[in-house]
N, C-alpha and C positions, 0 to 999 in steps of 0.2 A: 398674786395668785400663783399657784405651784403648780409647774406642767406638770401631768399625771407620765407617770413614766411606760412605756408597750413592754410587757412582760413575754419574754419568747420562751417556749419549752426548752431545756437545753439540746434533749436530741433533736429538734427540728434545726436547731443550728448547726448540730453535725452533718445532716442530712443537707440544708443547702450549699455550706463550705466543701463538701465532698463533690457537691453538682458543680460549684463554681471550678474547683481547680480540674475536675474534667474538662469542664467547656474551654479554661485557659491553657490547657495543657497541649505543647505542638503537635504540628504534625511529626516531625523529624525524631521526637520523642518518643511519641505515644504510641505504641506500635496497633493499638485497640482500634484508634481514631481514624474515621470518614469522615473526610474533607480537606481529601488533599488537592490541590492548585495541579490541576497537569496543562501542557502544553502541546497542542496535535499541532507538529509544523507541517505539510505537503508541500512537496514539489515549486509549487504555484498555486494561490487561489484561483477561481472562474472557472476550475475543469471539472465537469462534471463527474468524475471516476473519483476524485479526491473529496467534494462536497458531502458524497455517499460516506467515504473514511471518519465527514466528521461529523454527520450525524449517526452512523452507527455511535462512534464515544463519545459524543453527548448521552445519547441512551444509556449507554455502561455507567456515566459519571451522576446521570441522575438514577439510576440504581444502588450505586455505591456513593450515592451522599455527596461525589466528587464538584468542582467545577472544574469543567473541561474548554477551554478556550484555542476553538480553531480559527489560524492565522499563518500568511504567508506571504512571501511575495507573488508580485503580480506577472512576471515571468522567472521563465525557470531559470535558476541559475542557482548555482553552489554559494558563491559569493554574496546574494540578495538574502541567503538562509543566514548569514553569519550575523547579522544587527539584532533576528529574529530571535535566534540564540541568544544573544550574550544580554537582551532585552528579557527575555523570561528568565534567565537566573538572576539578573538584576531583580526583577521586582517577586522574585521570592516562589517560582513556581518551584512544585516539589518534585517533577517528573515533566521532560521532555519526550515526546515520540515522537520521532520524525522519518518523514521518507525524504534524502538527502537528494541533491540532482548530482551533485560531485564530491563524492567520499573525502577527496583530498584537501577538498577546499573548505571543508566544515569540521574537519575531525579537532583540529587545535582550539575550536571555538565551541567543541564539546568537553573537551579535555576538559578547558577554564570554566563548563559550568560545573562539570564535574565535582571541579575541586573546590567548590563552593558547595556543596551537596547536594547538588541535583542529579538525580537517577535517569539512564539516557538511554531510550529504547526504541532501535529502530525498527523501523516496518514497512515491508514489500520487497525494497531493497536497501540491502545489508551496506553498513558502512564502516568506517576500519572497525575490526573486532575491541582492539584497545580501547576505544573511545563510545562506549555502549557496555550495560549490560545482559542483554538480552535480546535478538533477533527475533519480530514476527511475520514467518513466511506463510504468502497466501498459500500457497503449494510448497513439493520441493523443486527446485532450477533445474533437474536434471527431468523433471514430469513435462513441466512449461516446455521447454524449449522439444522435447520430441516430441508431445501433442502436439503443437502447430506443423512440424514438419508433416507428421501422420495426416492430418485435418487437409492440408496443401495436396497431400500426393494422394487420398482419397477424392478429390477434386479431377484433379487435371492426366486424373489415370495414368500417376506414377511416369511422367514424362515433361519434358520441354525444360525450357528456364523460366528461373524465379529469382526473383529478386528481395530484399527485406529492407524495409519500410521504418526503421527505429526513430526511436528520441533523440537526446544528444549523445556524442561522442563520448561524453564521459558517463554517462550513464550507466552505474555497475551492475543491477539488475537485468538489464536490456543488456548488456553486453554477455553477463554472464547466459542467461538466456540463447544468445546466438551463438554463442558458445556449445550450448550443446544441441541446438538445430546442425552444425556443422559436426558434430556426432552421429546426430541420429541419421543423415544423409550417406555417410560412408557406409551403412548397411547397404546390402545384395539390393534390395527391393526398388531403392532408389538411383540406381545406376544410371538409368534415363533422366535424371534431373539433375540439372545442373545453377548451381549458384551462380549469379554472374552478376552481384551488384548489391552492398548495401549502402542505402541514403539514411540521412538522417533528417529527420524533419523538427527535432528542437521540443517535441510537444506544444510544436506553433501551428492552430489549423489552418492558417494561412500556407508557410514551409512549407509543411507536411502536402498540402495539394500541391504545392510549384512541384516539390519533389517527385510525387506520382504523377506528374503530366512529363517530368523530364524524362524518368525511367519509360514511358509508353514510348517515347518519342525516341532515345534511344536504344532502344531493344522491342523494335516492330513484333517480333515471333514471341515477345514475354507470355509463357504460359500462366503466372501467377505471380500473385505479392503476397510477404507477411506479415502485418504488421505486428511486433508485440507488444503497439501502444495504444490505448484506446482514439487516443487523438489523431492518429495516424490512418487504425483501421477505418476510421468517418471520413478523413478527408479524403484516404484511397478508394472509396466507396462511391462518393460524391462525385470526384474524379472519371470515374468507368462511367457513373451514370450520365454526365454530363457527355461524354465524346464514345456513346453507344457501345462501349463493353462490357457492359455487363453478361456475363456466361461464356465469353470469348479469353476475357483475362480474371484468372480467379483468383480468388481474395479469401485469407484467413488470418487470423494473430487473435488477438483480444481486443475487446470491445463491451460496451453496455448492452443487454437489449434495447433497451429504449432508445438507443441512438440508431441501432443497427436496425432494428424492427421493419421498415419500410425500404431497406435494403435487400432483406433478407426476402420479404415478397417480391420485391422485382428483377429477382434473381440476380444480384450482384457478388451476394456470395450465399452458401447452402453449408458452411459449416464454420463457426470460431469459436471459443468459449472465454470464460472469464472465471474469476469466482467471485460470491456476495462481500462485493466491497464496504456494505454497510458491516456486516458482518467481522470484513475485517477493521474497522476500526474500532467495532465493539470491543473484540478480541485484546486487540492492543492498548486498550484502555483500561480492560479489564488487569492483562497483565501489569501495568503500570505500575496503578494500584497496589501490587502484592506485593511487588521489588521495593515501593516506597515502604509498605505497612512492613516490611522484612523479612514476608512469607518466602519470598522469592529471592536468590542470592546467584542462580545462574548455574546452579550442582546441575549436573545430568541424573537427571530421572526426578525430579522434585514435579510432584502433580500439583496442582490444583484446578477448584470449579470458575467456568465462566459463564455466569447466570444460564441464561434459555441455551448456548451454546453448549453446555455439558461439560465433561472432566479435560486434561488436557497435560500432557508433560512434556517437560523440557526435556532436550533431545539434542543428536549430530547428525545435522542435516549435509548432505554435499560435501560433507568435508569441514561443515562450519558449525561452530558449537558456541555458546549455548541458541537454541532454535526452538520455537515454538511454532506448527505448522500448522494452519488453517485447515487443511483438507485438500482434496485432488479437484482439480479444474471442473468447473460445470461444461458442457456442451452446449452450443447453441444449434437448430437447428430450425429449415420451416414447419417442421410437425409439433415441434415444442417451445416455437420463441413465444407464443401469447401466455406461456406458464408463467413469465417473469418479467416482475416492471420493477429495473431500479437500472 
C-alpha cells in the first residue's frame, strides 16, 4: 500500500521556518529577542533589603519575557560573590547585576565574564567603573549621606555625639556614603555635633547589635547613631530597645518600614528613610535588559522606558558615569510609616 503523502502549502512553510529561526535565533544576536538569562547577585542572601531587589526583577524579567535568577552568598563577602560569578557566565547568563560587598575583590572575576559576553551591571553600590557597564544608583551618594546627617541633627537638636553604625570595611557604597555625611557636618549648623566613632557591623544582625551595645557602652553621653545599613539600623534599634534608650539615644540611616514600623511607634527613632528597594531591582533589571538587547551601550544622555517606573537616562552621577538613578530618598516618619509595607 502507498503512504499517501501531507501536502503543505508552500507559504505555510515560509511562514513556520521564519517562526522557527526566530525562536532559535540567540539571545546575544538577536537584538529583537525577550529572553534573556540575567543574573541579580546581592550582597548576601537572607536579608530582607536585598529579597525586595529580587523580587522587584523577577517582576521586570516576567514583563520582559526575561528569566531572572536571584542568588548569593550566604554571608557577605566579596570573595563568596566570585564562584557566584564566574558560575553565571559559565552556564551562559546574558547579564549579571550585582551589588558587590568588595569592589576589589570581584572586579577580575567580572572582567572574565565580561570577556565571555556577559554584560555587568551594578546596583546600589558602584563597583570598579572598568568592570561594568552601567551603574544603578538608588539615589545620588552625595543626597544619601547629607539626608541621614540632616535626619540625625533634626533629632538630637543639632548637638552631642554621634556615632555611625556601617557594614563592612570595605564596603564602597557605605563608605562613600560616609564620605559625604562628613561633608555635610562640616557646615555651620552642625558645629555642636561631633563624630566620634564608626563601627562596622558586617551586615551581621548579630555584629551589628554587639557593635551598638559597645558604642553605648563606650560613649555614655552618645547623642545618636547612623546607620546607613538596613541591618544595622534594626539591630541599633533592637539594641536601645532592649537597655531603655530609646528617645535618649537617637537613631537614623536607612531601613525598611516593615522592620522599622514597631520601632518607630516606641519611639526609638522619629526619622530614617530608604528608597523602594523593590523598585530598585525592578529598575536594574529593567536596565539589563537594554544593555543586553543593545539599546543601552552606557553614552550619556541615552533614555529609555522602565515599565510602570516611566522614562529614565543615563547620566554623571557624583562624579561617576555612566549612572542610572532611582530617585531621592523616601522619608520615613510616625505620621507616614503605615503608607509603606515593603
Amino acid at each position: 500500500m502507498r503512504k499517501s503523502k501531507l501536502m503543505v502549502p508552500a507559504g505555510l512553510v515560509v511562514v513556520v521556518a521564519a517562526a522557527l529561526i526566530a525562536t532559535v535565533g540567540t539571545a546575544g544576536t538577536n537584538k529583537g529577542h525577550a529572553g534573556y538569562k540575567l543574573f541579580l547577585l546581592p550582597k548576601g542572601t537572607g536579608i530582607p533589603v536585598f529579597t525586595q531587589n529580587g523580587l522587584g526583577a523577577k517582576l521586570a524579567g516576567k514583563e520582559l519575557g526575561d528569566t531572572v535568577t536571584y542568588n548569593g552568598p550566604t554571608t557577605v563577602s566579596g570573595a563568596a560573590q566570585v564562584q557566584f560569578i564566574d558560575t553565571a557566565a559559565r552556564q551562559g547568563y546574558h547579564a549579571i547585576i550585582i551589588l558587590r560587598s568588595d569592589a576589589n575583590a570581584v572586579a577580575p572575576a567580572l572582567k572574565r565574564a565580561a570577556a565571555k559576553g556577559v554584560k555587568v551591571i551594578a546596583y546600589d553600590g558602584d563597583t570598579a567603573q572598568n568592570a561594568r557597564t552601567i551603574f544603578v544608583a538608588p539615589s545620588t551618594n552625595s543626597l544619601i549621606g547629607a539626608y541621614e546627617v540632616k535626619w540625625m541633627g533634626a533629632q538630637t537638636h543639632f548637638k552631642g555625639q554621634i556615632a555611625i553604625l556601617s557594614a563592612n570595611a570595605t564596603s564602597a557604597n557605605q563608605n562613600t556614603w560616609i564620605k559625604f555625611m562628613k561633608v555635610e557636618l562640616k557646615k555651620p549648623q552642625y558645629k555642636n555635633m561631633k563624630l566620634v566613632k564608626i563601627a562596622y557591623g558586617n551586615d551581621d544582625p548579630t555584629v551589628s547589635a554587639q557593635q551598638a551595645q559597645a558604642l553605648l557602652q563606650a560613649y555614655p553621653n552618645l547623642a545618636g547613631i547612623i546607620a546607613p545599613t538596613t541591618v544595622g539600623i534594626q539591630a541599633a534599634a533592637q539594641e536601645l530597645q532592649q537597655e531603655g534608650k530609646c528617645g535618649k539615644v537617637q537613631l537614623t540611616g536607612l531601613g525598611l518600614p516593615n522592620d522599622m514600623r514597631k520601632y518607630v511607634k516606641s519611639g526609638c527613632t522619629t526619622k530614617f528613610g530608604l528608597w523602594n528597594e523593590k523598585d530598585l531591582g525592578y529598575l536594574s533589571a529593567y536596565v539589563a535588559h537594554n544593555v543586553v538587547a543593545g539599546k543601552l551601550t552606557g553614552a550619556i544622555g541615552q533614555t529609555f522606558k522602565a515599565g510602570h517606573l516611566g522614562s529614565y537616562k543615563v547620566v554623571v552621577s557624583d562624579g561617576n558615569k555612566p549612572v542610572v538613578v532611582l530617585g531621592p530618598p523616601l522619608v520615613f516618619t510616625p505620621q507616614n510609616i503605615d503608607k509603606f509595607h515593603f
